[in-house]
N, C-alpha and C positions, 0 to 999 in steps of 0.2 A: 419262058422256058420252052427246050423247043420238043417235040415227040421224043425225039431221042430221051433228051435229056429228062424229061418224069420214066421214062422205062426205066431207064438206070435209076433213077432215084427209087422207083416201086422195087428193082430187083434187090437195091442195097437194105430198104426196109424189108423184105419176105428173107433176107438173109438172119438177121438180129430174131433175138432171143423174144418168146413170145409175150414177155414182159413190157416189151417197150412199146408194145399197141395197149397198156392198159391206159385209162385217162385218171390222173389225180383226180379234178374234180369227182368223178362219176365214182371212183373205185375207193372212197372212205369209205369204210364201215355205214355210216347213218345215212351216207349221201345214196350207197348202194341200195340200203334199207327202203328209203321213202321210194326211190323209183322204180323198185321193183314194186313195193305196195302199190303204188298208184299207178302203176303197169296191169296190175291183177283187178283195179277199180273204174269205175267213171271218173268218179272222183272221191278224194278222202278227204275224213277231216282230220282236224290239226289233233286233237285227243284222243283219236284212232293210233295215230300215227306214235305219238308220244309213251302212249300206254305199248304199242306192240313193239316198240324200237329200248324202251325204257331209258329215256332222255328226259332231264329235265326242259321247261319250259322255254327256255334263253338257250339254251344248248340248241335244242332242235328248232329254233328260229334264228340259231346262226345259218344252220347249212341249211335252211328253206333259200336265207339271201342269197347264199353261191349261190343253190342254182336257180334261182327265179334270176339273178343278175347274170349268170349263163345262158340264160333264154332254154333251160329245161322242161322248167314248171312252170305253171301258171296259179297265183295264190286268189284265191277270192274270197273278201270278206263282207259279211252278212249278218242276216240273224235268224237262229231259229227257236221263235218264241219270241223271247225278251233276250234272250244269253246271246252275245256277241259269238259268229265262230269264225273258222275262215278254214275253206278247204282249197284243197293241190289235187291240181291236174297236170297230168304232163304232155306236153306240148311234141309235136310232129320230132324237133330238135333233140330230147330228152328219148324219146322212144329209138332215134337213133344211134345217139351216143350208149343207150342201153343196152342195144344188140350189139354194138361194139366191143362193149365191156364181155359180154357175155363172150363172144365170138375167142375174144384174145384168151378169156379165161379156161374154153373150152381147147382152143389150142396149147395153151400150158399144161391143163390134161393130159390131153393126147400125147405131149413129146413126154411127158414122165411115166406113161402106162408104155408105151413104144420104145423107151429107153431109161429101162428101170435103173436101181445104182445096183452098184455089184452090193451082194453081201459083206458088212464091215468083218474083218479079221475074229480070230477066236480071238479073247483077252489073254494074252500071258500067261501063263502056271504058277498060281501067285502060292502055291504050297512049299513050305521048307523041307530041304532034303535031309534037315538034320531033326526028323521031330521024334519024339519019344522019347 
């Protein structure tokens, strides 16, 4: 692709609505969840996570797989004591895709505080003219 041709592709992407810069993977509900958590952490663990997100066990170890198989997170498992755990961290990758999310969503913001809707119509005059 030549200079030209990414300028026109970047000016036809900054044209589109600021939905189209969100990322599925990153922008589900839990997915959003855990990377912001472990954005605010060193590292979490998996029953921090579960308990604050309130997902079942299988649930929240589906969307650990996205994104650790997105090169996100990074999962580690251990033990602390005798009890098995395994905590998420997220990776140079995830931190970027995060500020991504955040960026697109911040700009969805702004165009809807910058171009409010107009106020919807009065409702109709739903009284009968013949009452009494």
């Amino acid at each position: 692709m030549s200079v030209e041709d990414s300028s026109a592709a970047r000016d036809d992407r900054e044209g589109l609505h600021p939905t189209h810069a969100l990322d599925d993977t990153v922008h589900q509900r839990v997915r959003l969840g855990i990377l912001t958590i472990a954005r605010e952490a060193d590292r979490v663990e998996f029953g921090f996570l579960k308990q604050q997100l309130a997902v079942t066990d299988g649930n929240l170890s589906r969307h650990l797989k996205v994104l650790e198989d997105s090169g996100l997170i990074n999962l580690e498992k251990g033990y602390a004591g005798r009890r098995p755990r395994t905590w998420i961290t997220l990776t140079r990758e995830g931190a970027h895709a995060l500020d991504a999310e955040l960026r697109a969503l911040r700009a969805l913001v702004h165009r809807l505080e910058t171009h409010p809707a107009p106020d919807p119509p009065d409702p109709p005059d739903t009284a009968s003219p013949l009452q009494g």
